[in-house]
C-alpha positions as CSV (number, residue, x, y, z in Angstrom):
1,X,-129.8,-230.3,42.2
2,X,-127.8,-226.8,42.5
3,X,-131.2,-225.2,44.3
4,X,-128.6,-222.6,46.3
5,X,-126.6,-221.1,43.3
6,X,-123.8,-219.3,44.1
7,X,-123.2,-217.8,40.2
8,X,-120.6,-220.7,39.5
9,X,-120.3,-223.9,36.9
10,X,-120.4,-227.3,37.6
11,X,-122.4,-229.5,39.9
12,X,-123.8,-230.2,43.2
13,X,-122.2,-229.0,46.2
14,X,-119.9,-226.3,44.8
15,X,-119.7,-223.2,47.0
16,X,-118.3,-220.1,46.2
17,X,-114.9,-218.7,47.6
18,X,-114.1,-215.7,47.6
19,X,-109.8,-215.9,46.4
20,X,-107.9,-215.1,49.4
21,X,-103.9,-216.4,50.1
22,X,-104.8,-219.4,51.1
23,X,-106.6,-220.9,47.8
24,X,-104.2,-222.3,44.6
25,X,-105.2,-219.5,42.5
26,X,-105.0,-216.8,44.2
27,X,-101.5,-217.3,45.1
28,X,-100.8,-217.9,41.9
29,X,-102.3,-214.6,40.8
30,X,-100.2,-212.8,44.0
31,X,-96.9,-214.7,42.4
32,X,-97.8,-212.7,38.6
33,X,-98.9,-209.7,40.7
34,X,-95.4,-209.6,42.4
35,X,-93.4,-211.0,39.2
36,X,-95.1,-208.2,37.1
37,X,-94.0,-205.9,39.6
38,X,-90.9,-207.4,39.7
39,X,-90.5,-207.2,36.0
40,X,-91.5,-203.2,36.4
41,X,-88.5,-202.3,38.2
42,X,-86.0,-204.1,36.3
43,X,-85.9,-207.6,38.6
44,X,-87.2,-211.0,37.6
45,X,-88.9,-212.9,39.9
46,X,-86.8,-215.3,42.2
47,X,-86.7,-219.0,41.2
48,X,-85.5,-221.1,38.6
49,X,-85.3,-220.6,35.4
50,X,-85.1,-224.1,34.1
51,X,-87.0,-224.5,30.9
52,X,-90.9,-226.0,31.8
53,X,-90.0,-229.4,30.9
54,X,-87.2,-229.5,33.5
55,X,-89.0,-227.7,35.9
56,X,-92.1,-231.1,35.7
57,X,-89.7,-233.9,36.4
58,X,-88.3,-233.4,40.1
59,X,-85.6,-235.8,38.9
60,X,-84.3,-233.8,36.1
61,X,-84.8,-230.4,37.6
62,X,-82.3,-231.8,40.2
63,X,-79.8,-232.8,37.9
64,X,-80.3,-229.6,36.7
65,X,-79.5,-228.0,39.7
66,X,-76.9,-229.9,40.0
67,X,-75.0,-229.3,37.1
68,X,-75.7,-225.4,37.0
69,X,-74.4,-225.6,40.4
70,X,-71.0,-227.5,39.6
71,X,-70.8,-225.3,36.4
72,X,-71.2,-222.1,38.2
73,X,-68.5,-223.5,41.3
74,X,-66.2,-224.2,38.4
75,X,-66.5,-220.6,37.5
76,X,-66.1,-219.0,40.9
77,X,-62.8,-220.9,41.3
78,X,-61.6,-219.9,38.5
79,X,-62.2,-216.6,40.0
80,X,-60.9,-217.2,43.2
81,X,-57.4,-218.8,41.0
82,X,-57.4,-215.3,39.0
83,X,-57.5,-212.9,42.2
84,X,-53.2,-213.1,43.2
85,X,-53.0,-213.9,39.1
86,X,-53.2,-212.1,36.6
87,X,-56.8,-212.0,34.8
88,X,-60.4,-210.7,35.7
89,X,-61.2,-212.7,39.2
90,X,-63.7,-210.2,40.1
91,X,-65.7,-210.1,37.1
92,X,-65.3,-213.9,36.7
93,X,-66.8,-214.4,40.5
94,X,-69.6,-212.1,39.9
95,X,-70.3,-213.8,36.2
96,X,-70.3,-217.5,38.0
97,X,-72.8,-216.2,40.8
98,X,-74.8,-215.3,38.1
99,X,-74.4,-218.9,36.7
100,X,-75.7,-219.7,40.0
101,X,-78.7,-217.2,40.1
102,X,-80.1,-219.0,37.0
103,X,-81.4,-221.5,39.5
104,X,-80.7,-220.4,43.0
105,X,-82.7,-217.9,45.0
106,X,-80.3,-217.3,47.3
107,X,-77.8,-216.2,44.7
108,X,-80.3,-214.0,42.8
109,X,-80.5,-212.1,46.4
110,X,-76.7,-211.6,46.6
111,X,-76.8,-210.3,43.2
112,X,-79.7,-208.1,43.7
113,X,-77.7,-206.8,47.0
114,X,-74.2,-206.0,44.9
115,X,-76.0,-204.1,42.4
116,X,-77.6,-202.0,44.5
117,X,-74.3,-201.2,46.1
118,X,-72.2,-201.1,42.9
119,X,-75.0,-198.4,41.8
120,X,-75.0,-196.7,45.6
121,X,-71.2,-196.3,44.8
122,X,-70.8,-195.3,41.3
123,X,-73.6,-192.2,42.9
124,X,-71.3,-191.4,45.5
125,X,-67.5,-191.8,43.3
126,X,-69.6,-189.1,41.4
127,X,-70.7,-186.6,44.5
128,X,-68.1,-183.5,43.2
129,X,-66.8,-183.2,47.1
130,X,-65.7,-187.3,47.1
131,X,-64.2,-186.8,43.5
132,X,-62.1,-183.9,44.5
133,X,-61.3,-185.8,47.7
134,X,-59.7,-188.6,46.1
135,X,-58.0,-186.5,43.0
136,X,-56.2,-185.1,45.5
137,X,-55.3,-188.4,47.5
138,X,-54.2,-189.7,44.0
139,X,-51.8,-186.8,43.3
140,X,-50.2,-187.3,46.8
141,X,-49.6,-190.3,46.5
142,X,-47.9,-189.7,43.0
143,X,-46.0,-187.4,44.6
144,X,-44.8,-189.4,47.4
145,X,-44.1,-192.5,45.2
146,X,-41.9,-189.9,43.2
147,X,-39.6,-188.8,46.0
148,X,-39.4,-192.3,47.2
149,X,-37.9,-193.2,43.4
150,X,-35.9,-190.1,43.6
151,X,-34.1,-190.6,46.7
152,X,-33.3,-194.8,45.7
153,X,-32.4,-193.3,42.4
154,X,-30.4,-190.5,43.9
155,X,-28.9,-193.0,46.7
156,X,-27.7,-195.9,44.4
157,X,-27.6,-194.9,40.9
158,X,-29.4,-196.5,38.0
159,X,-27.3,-200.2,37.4
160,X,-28.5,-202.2,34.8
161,X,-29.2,-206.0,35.1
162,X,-26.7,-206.7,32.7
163,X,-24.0,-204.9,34.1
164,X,-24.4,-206.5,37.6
165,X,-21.3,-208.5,38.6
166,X,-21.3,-212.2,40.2
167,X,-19.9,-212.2,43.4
């Protein structure tokens, strides 16, 4: 029945393909090739990283979603709350977008994107020419702050809050 072998199992009819994009497992293999490379430079690969079982019911990987959405919303606006308050905001932001990159592609890119220009910063706070640069804009400041307190001081005294009278 297989008169015209083409060197692969199974039965009549079967032709050989060579892998290219377009077949299952050859983009499966691309998607490990670029995941492995990923993994090489430090990134994961974009996507979810719901557990397997999750990830095989659509139904419960969009409850998932779901809830790691609300979770990580609750997070950021707690963030939001703490920037006028006192208490982290920043860090709290950045720690629900990474709530939010556990399952959302487009928060893994946003992530990737600040880290790259956190690190491009911290390089150039370091460059000797910005660090003298902004030791030098610090001390003026200082300075000017401390005329500024000087002169009220100088003006109007020191006057306690206990020894202010009621008018």
């Amino acid at each position: 029945m297989n008169t015209g072998s083409s060197g692969t199992e199974g039965g009549a009819g079967e032709i050989a393909v060579a892998p290219d994009e377009s077949t299952p497992d050859a983009a499966d293999t691309h998607e490990a090739s670029k995941a492995n490379e990923a993994d090489a430079h430090g990134e994961q690969g974009l996507g979810s990283r719901a557990p397997a079982f999750i990830k095989r019911r659509r139904a419960l990987h969009l409850s998932w979603q779901v809830g790691v959405f609300v979770v990580g919303l609750a997070v950021v606006a707690a963030g939001i709350v703490m920037l006028p308050l006192p208490g982290p905001g920043w860090v709290v932001i950045f720690g629900g977008m990474a709530i939010w990159a556990t399952e959302f592609v487009w928060a893994q890119l946003v992530l990737r994107w600040t880290k790259r220009k956190v690190t491009e910063a911290a390089q150039k706070a370091l460059d000797p020419k910005v660090r003298r640069r902004n030791i030098t804009l610090t001390v003026i400041g200082l300075v000017i702050v401390g005329v500024l307190i000087g002169i009220y001081l100088w003006k109007f005294g020191v006057v306690m809050p206990w020894k202010i009278k009621d008018q």
